[in-house]
FITISE-175998 format. One record per residue: residue in one letter; x, y, z of N, C-alpha, C, O in turn. Coordinates in steps of 0.2 Angstrom, whole numbers, plus 5000, padded with zeros to 4 digits. Each point is the difference from the previous one (the first is absolute). Layout:
# residues N
aXYZXYZXYZXYZ ...
***
This chain:
# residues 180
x499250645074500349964996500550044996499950064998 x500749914999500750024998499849984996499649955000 x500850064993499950014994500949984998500550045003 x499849924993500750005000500050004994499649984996 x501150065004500250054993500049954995500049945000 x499950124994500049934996500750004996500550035001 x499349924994500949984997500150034996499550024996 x501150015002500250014994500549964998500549985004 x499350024990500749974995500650034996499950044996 x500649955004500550044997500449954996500349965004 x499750044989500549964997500450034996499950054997 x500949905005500750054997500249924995499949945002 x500450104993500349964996500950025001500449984996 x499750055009500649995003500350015006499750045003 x500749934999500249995008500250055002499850025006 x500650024992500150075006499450055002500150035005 x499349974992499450045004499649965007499750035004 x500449904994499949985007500349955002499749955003 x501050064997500449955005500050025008500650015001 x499250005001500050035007499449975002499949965004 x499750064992499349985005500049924999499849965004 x500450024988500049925002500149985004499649975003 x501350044999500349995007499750015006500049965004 x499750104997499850015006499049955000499949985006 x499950014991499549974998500049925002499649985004 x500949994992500349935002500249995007499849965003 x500850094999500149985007499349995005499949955002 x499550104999499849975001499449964999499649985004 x500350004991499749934998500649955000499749945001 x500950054999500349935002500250035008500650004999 x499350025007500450035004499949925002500549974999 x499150005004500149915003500649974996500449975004 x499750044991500349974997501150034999500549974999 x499450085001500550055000500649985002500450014996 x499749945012500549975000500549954996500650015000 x499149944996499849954994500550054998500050065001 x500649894992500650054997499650004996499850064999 x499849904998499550024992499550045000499750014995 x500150005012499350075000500550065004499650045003 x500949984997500350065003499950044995499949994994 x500150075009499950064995500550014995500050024994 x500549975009500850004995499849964994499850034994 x500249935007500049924996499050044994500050024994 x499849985010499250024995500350084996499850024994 x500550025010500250044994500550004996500150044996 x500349905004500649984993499449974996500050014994 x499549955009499549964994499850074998500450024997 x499250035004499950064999500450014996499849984995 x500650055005500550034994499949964995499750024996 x500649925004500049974995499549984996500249994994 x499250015008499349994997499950064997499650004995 x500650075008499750064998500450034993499950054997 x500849905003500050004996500249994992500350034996 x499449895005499549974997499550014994499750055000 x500249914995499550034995499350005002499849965003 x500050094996499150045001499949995006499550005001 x501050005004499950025008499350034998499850034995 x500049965013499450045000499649995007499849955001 x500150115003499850015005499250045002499850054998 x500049905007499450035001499950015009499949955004 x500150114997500050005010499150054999499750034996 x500449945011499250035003499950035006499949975005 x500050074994500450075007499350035002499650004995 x500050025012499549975004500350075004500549995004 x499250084995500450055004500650034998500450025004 x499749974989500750024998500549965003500650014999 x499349935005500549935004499949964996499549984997 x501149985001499849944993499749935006500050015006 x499849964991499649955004500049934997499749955003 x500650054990500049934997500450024991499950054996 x500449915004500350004995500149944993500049945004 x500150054989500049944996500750034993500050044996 x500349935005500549994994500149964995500149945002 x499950074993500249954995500650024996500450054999 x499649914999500549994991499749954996499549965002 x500850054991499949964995500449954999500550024997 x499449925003500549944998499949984995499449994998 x501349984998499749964995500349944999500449985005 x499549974990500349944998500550005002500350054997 x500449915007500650005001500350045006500649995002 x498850045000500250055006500149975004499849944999 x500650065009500249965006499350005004499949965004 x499850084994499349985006499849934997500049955004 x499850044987500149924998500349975003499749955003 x500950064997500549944998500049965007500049945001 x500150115003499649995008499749955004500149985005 x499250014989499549965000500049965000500449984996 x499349955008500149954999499149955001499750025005 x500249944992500349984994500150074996500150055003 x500149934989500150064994499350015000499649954999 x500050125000499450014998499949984996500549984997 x498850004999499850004992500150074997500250055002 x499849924992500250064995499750054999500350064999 x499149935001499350045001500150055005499750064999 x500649925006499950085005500950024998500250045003 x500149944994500750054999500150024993500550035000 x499149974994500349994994499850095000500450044998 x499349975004499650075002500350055004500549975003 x499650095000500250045003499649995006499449994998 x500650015007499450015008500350035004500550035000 x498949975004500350065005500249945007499749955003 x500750104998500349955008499950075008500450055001 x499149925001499950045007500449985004500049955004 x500650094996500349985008500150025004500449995004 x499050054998499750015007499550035002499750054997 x500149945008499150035002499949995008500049955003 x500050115001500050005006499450055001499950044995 x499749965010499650065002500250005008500249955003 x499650125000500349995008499449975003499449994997 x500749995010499649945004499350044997499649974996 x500450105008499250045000499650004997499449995002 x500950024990499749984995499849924997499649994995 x500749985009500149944996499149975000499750035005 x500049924991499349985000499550074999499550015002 x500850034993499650074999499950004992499550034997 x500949935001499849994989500750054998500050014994 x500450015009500650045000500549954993500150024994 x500049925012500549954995499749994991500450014995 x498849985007499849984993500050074996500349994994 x499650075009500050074994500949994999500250014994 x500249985011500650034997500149944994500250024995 x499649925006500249954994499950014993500449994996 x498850045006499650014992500350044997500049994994 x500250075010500350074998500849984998500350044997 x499949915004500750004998499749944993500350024995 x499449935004500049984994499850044995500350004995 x499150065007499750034995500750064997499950044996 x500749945007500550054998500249954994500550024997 x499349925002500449944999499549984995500249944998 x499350084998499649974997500149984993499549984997 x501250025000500249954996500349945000500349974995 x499650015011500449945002499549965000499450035000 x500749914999499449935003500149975007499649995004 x500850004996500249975007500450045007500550034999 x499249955008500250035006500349955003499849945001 x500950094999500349915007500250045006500350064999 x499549905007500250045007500749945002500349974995 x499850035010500549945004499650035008500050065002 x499749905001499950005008500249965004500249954999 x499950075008500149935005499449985001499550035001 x500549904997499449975005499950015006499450005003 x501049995000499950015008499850075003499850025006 x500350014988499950105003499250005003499549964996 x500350065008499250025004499849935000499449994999 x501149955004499649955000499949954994500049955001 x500050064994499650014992499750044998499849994994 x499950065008499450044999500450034994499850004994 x500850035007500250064993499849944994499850014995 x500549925006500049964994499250004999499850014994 x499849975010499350004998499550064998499550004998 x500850055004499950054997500150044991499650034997 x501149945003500350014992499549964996499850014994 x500149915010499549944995499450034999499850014994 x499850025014499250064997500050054994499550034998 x501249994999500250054995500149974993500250034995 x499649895005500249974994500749985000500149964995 x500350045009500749974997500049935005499749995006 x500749974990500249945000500949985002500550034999 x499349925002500949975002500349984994499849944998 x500750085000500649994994500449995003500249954996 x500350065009500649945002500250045005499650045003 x500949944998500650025005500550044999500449994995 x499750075009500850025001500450045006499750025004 x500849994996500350015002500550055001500649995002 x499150104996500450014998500850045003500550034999 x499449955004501050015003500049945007499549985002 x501050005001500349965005499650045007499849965003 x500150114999499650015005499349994999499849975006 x499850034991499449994997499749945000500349964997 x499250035007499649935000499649984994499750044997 x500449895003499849994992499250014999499749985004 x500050064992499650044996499749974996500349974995 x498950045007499549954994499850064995499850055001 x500449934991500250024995499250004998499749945000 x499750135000499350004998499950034993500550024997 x498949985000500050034993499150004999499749965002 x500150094994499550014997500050044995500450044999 x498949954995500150064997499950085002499550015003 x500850024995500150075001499550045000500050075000 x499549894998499350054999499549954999499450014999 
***
């Protein structure tokens, strides 16, 4: 019997120590998806930039052999931010009056995937977060079937609206939970 490496965690509070493995990390975890202009690696590293740099970016990968194997990013949004305004319906005030953290992304590679990977990188990026009250994601529903969406629901988050965020992008179920 094999015995598989275990995870580490590494978290950066800024984008140049691991933009690289993001990128190489996401290609393949979206590689199905790659062709798609909104899942290209081009396109996911302009969102990268521009999230990393972002208020309280924050990064958390999980590397399996010194190989990263899954990674979770966030920022802090607040009241009036375009991830809001985005939103539809308008949230209540209750989840915007406040500062939140907004996950914009969570991939693990295939191998690991169903390993508890996704869930450590989550915890490990709120617990970077734990002056906030509120976590909002954006998912496809259709991603794994529904399973990613029924997944986010086993973690406490619920459905708050829709968005859309740019013209490549399929419209996106707007989730939310508290943060702890």
């Amino acid at each position: 019997m094999t015995t598989a490496p275990a995870i580490e965690l590494r978290t950066a509070t800024t984008l140049d120590p691991v933009h690289g493995d993001l990128l190489d990390v996401y290609a393949e975890v979206r590689a199905p998806l790659l062709h798609l202009p909104n899942y290209a690696v081009h396109a996911f590293g302009e969102r990268l930039d521009r999230h990393g740099a972002g208020p309280e970016f924050t990064a958390v990968l999980a590397y399996a052999g010194g190989q990263p194997v899954g990674y979770a990013y966030s920022n802090t949004i607040r009241h009036g931010d375009r991830y809001w305004q985005r939103t539809a319906p308008e949230p209540p005030e209750k989840y915007t009056q406040h500062p939140a953290v907004a996950l914009k992304e969570l991939g693990v590679v295939e191998a690991w995937r169903k390993t508890g990977t996704a869930r450590l990188l989550h915890d490990a990026l709120l617990a970077a977060h734990d002056d906030k009250p509120f976590v909002t994601l954006m998912v496809n529903k259709a991603a794994g079937d529904g399973a990613v969406h029924r997944l986010y629901e086993s973690w406490g988050y619920s459905d708050l609206g829709q968005s859309q965020p740019s013209p490549a992008s399929p419209v996106l179920t707007v989730m939310i939970r508290p943060a702890h």
